[in-house]
C-alpha positions in Angstrom: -92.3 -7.7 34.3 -95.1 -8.5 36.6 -95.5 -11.1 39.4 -98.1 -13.3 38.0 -98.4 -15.3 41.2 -100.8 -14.3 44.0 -99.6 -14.3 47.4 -101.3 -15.8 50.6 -102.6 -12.0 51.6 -104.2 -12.2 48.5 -105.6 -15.2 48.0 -107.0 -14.8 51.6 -108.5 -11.8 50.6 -110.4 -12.8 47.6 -111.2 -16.3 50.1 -113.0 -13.9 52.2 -114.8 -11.4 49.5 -116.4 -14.5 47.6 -117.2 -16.8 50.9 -120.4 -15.1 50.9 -123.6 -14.1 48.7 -123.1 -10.9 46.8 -127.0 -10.3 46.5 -128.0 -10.7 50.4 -124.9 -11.4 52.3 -125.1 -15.0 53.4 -122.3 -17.2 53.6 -121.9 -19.8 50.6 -121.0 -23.7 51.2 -117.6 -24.3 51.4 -116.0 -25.1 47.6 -112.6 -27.2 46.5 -112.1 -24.7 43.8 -111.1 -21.3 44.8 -113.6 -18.5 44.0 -112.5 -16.5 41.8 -115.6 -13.6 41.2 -119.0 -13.0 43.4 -121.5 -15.5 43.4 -125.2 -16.1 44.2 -126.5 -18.5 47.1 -129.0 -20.8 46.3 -131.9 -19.0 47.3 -131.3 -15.8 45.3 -130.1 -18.1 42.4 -133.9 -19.3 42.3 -135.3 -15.4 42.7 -134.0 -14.4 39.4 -134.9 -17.9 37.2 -138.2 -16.9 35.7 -138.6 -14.8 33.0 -142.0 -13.8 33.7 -141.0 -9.5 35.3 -144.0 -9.4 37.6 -142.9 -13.0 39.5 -139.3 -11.7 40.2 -141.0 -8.8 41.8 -143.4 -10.9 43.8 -140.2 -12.9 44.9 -138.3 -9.6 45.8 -141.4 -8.4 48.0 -141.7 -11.5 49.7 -137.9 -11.8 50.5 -137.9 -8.4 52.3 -141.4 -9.4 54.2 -139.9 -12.6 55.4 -140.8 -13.4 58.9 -138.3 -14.5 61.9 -139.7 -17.5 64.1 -139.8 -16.5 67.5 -137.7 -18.2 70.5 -140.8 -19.9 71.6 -141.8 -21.4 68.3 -138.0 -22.9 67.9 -138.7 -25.2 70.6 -140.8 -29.1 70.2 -142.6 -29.8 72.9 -144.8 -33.6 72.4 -148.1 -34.4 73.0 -148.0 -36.3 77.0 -150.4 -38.8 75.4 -147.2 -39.4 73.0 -144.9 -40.2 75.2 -146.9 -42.7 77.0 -148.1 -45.0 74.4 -145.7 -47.6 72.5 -144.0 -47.7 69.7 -144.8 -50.8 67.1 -142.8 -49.9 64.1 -139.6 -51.5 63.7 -138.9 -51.9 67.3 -138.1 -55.3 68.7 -138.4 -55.8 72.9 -137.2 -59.1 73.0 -134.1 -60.9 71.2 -134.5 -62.8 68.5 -134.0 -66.4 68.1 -132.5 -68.9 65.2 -135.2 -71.1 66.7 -132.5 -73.6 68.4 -132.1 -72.1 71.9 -129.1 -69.4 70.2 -130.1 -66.3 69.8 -128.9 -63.8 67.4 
């Protein structure tokens, strides 16, 4: 007779076999359910949708061209003419006032 239980090396095991995409590798979002076989991330989920051959190949070429941003272009640098000038929306300065001397 067989164990038909899994035990904690196990189930740790298969945890870490099906964390992560089996097409490119990423890590998938964490799940209540236990995984039980390999699964697709979102992205390659949406490769493979069309029918149409020639648009899955498209997607395939442009997956492996796909270009890293640079350190420099990671960082947000604003306009100095930005940071002078006020902001109007949505931004109150002063308090406001039930319009008997309390304010709120």
């Amino acid at each position: 007779m067989t164990n038909k239980y899994r035990t904690k090396e196990q189930i740790a095991k298969d945890d870490l076999l099906f964390s992560t995409c089996y097409v490119c590798g990423d890590k998938l979002r964490a799940s209540k359910q236990p995984r039980v076989s390999a699964k697709k991330c979102a992205e390659c989920k949406g490769d493979g949708q069309s029918d149409n051959a020639e648009v899955k190949k498209l997607f395939k070429q442009l997956r492996a061209k796909a270009i890293k941003p640079s350190e420099d272009e990671m960082t947000f640098e604003d306009n100095p003419r930005a940071v002078k000038e006020k902001d109007y929306s949505r931004f109150f300065s002063q308090s406001i006032s039930n319009g008997k001397g309390v304010d709120l």
